[in-house]
C-alpha positions as CSV (number, residue, x, y, z in Angstrom):
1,X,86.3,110.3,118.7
2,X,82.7,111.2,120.4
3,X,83.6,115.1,121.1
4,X,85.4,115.5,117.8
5,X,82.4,114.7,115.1
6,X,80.5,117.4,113.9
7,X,82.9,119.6,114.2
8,X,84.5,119.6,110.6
9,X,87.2,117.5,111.5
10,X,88.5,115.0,108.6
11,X,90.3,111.4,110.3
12,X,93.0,109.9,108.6
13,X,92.9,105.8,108.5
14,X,94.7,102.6,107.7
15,X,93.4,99.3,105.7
16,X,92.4,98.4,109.3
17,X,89.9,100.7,109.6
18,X,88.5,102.1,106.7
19,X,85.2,100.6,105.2
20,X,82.5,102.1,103.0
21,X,80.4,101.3,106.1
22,X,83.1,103.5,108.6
23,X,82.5,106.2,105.4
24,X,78.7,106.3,105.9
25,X,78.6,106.2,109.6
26,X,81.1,109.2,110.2
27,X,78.9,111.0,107.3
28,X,76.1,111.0,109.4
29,X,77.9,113.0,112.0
30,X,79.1,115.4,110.1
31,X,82.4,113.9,109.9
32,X,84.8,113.0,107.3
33,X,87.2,110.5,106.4
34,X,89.9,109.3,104.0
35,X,92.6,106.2,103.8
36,X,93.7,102.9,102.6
37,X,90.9,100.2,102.1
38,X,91.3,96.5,101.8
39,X,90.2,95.9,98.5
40,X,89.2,92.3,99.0
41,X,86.5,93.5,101.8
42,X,82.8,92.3,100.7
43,X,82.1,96.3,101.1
44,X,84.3,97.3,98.1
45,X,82.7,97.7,94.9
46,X,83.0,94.3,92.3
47,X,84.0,96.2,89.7
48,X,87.1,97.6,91.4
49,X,87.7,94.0,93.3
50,X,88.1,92.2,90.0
51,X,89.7,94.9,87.8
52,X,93.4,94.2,86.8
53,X,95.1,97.3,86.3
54,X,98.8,98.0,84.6
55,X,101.2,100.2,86.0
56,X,100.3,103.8,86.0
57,X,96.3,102.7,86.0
58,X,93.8,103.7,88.4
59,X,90.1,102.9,88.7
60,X,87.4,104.4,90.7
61,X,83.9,104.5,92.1
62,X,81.9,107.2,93.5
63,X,78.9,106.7,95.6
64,X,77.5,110.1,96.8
65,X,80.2,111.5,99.1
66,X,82.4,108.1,98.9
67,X,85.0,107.5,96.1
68,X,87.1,104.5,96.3
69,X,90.2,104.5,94.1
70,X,92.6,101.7,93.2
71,X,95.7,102.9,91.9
72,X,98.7,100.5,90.1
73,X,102.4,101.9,91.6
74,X,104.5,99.3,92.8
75,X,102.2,97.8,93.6
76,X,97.7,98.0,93.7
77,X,96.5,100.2,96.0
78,X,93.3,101.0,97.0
79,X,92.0,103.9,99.0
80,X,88.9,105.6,100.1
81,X,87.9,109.2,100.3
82,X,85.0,111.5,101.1
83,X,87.3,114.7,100.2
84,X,89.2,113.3,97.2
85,X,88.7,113.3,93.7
86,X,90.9,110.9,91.2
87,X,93.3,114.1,90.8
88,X,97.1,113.7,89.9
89,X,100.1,115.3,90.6
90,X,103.3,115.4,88.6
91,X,106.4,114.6,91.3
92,X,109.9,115.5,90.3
93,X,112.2,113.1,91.9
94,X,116.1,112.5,90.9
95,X,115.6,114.6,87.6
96,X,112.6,111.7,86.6
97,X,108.8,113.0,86.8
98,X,106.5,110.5,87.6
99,X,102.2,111.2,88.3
100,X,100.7,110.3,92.1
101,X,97.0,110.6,93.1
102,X,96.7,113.7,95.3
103,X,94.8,111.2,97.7
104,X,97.8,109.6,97.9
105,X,100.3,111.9,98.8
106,X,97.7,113.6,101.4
107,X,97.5,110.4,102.9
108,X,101.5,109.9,103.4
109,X,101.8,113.2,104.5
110,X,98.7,112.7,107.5
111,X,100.1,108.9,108.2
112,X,103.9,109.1,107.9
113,X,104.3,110.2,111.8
114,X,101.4,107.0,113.1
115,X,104.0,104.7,110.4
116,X,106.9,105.7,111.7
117,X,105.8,105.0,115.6
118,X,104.9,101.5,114.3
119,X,108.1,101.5,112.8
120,X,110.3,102.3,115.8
121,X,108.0,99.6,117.9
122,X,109.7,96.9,116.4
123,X,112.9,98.3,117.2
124,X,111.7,96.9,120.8
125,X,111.4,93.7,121.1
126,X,109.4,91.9,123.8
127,X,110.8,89.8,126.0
128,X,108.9,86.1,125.3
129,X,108.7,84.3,129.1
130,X,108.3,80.5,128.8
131,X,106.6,78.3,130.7
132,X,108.4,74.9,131.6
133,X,106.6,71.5,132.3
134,X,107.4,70.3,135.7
135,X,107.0,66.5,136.3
């Protein structure tokens, strides 16, 4: 990533990746960043690690350039963003409307193609070699 900060670029990552520490660093070089965060990493804000939310809830923390959301679809999910606010968006699908966080559908849209490689990997299986004890 070396040649790319500084040079207004924004990177797109996964729960693997993104930390409020990552968020800080990449800020510093003039760099920004949004994903999805592991909610249960010591970096995450309390107050958003021990919140219960019902369907349709969100949270959120802001610290300077950093917000951290956590959302309640399906399921919780928790994302952080240096370009987001906690906007919605109504979505019309099969005649029923339902509200998304902006951050949300950005983020499908920048990761769908890296998801669906990671998808079709598994499709491959490797072969396992076995090693056999000889007496």
């Amino acid at each position: 990533m070396k040649p790319l900060l500084g040079k207004g670029y924004c990177v797109t990552t996964d729960n693997y990746y993104t930390s409020p520490e990552l968020a800080d660093l990449l800020t510093s070089k003039g760099t920004d960043t949004y994903g999805t965060l592991r909610i249960t990493s010591k970096e995450a804000p309390n107050d958003l690690r021990q919140k219960k939310l019902k369907k349709g809830e969100f949270a959120a923390c802001q610290r300077g350039k950093v917000m951290i959301m956590k959302w309640h679809d399906k399921k919780v999910v928790s994302l952080l963003s240096m370009v987001h606010n906690t906007e919605f968006v109504d979505l019309e699908k099969r005649g029923k409307v339902s509200r998304k966080p902006k951050l949300v559908l950005e983020y499908n849209h920048t990761m769908g193609g890296v998801d669906r490689a990671d998808q079709h990997l598994t499709n491959y299986p490797i072969i396992k070699k076995t090693w056999e004890k000889v007496l």
